[in-house]
C-alpha positions as CSV (number, residue, x, y, z in Angstrom):
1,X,-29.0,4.6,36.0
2,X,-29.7,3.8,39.7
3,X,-27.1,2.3,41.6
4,X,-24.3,3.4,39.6
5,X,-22.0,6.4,40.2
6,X,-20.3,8.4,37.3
7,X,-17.0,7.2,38.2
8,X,-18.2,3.0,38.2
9,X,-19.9,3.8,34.4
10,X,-16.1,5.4,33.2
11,X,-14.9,2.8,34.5
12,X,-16.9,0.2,32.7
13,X,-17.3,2.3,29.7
14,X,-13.3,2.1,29.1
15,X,-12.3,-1.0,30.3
16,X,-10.4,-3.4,28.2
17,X,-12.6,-6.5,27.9
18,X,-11.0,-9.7,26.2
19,X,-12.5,-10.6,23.1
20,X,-14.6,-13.7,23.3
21,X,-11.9,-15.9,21.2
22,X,-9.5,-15.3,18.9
23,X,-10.3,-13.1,15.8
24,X,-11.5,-15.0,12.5
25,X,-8.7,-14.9,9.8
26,X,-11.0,-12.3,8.0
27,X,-11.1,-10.1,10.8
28,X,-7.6,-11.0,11.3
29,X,-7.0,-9.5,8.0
30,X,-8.7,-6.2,8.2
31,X,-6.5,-5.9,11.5
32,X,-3.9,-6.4,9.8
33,X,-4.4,-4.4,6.6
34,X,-5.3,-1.4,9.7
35,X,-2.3,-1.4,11.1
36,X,-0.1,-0.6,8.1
37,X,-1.4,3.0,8.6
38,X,0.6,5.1,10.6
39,X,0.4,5.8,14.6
40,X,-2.1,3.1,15.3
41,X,-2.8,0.3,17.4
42,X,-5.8,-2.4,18.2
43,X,-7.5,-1.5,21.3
44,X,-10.3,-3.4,23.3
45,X,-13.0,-1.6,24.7
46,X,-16.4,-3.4,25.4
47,X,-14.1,-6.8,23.7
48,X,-14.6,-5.5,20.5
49,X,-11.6,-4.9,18.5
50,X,-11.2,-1.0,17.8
51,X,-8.2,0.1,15.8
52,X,-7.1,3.8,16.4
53,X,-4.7,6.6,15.2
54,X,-3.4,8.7,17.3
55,X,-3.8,6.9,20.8
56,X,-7.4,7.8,20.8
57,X,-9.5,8.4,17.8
58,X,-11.2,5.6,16.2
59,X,-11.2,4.3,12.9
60,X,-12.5,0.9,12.9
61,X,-14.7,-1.2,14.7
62,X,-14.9,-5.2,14.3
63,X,-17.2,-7.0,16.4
64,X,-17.4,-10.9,17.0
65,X,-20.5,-11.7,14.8
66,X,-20.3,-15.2,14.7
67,X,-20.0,-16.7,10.7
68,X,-20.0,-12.7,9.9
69,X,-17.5,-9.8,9.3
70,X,-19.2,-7.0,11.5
71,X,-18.1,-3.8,11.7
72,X,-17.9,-0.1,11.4
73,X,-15.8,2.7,9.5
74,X,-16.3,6.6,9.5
75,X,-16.9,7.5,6.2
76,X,-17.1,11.6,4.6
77,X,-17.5,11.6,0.9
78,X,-19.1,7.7,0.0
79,X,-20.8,7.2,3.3
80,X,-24.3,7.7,1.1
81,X,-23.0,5.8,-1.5
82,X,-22.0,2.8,1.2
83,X,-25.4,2.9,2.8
84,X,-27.2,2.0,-0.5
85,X,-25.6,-1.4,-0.3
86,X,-27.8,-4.2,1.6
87,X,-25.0,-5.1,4.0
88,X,-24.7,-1.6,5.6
89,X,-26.9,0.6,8.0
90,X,-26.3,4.0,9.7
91,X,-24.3,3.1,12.4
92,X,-26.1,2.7,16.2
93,X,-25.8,5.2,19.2
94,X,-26.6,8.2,17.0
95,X,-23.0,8.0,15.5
96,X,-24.9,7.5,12.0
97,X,-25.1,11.0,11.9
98,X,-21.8,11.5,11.9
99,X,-20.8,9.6,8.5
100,X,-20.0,6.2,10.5
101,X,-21.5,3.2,8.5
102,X,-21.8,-0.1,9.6
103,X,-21.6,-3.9,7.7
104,X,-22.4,-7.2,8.0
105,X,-21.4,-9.6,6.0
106,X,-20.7,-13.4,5.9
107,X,-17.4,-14.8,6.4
108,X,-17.6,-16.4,2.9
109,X,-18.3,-13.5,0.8
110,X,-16.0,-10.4,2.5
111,X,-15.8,-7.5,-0.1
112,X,-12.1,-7.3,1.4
113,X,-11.3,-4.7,-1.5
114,X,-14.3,-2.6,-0.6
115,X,-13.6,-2.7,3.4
116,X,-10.1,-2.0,2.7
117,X,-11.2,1.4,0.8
118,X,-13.5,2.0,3.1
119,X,-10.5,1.4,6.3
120,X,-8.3,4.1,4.0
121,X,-11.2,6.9,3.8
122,X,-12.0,6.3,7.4
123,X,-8.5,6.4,8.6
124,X,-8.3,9.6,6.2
125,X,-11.3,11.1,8.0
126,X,-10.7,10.7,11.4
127,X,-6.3,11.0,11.6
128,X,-4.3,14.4,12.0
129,X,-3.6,15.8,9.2
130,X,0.5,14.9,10.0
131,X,-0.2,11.4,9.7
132,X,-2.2,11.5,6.4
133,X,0.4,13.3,4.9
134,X,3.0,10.2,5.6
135,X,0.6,8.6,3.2
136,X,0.5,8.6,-0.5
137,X,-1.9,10.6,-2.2
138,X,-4.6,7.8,-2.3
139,X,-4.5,3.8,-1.0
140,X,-3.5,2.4,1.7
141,X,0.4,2.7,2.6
142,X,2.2,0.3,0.8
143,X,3.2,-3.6,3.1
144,X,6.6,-3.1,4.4
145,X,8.4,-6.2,6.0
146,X,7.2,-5.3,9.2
147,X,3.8,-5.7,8.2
């Protein structure tokens, strides 16, 4: 990487980008249902929308595909389970290895239950335990009128 100093490729490796457009309404939904977990926020690195706990760890990844839902979620105990479906793939960048899955799916068919279980076990997998305790034993954290 000629040309480029390690300072320049932080830089640009944590640099809020804006996202090409606004989400779709079914990314907008995932976002959404994200959120309602506790300590978390939408970040933009690389203009993809990431949703973390915590201020820093990751979660969810949603990426503009177009007429597709694209994504990625950290998963423990289904992660094989999730990868036998033809929509998923180890995710890229080696972080397969590390139970993080990947979809692809068109915007007219989103298996929003499915995603939505597979947003709770990541967020369950990657927060402090503190936070997963303010949830109830399993689902997401019920919709409060803030949400």
């Amino acid at each position: 990487m000629s040309g480029i100093s390690p300072g320049e490729l932080s830089d640009n490796l944590t640099h809020n980008v804006t996202p090409s457009g606004p989400p779709t309404p079914a990314e907008q939904a995932l976002l959404d249902f994200a959120q309602r977990y506790p300590a978390t926020h939408v970040d933009l690195p690389w203009g993809h929308h990431a949703v973390k706990v915590g201020g820093k760890k990751a979660f969810l990844f949603l990426s503009k595909g177009g007429a597709r839902l694209t994504g990625s979620v950290k998963l423990g105990v289904t992660a094989a389970e999730a990868l036998q479906l033809p929509f998923t793939e180890p995710t890229g960048y080696g972080l397969g290895r590390h139970g993080w899955v990947s979809f692809d799916v068109p915007l007219d068919d989103v298996p929003f239950g499915l995603l939505e279980e597979w947003v709770d076990e990541s967020y369950r997998t990657v927060a402090l335990k503190r936070y997963v305790k303010q949830l109830p034993p399993e689902g997401p954290p019920p919709v409060t009128s803030g949400s």
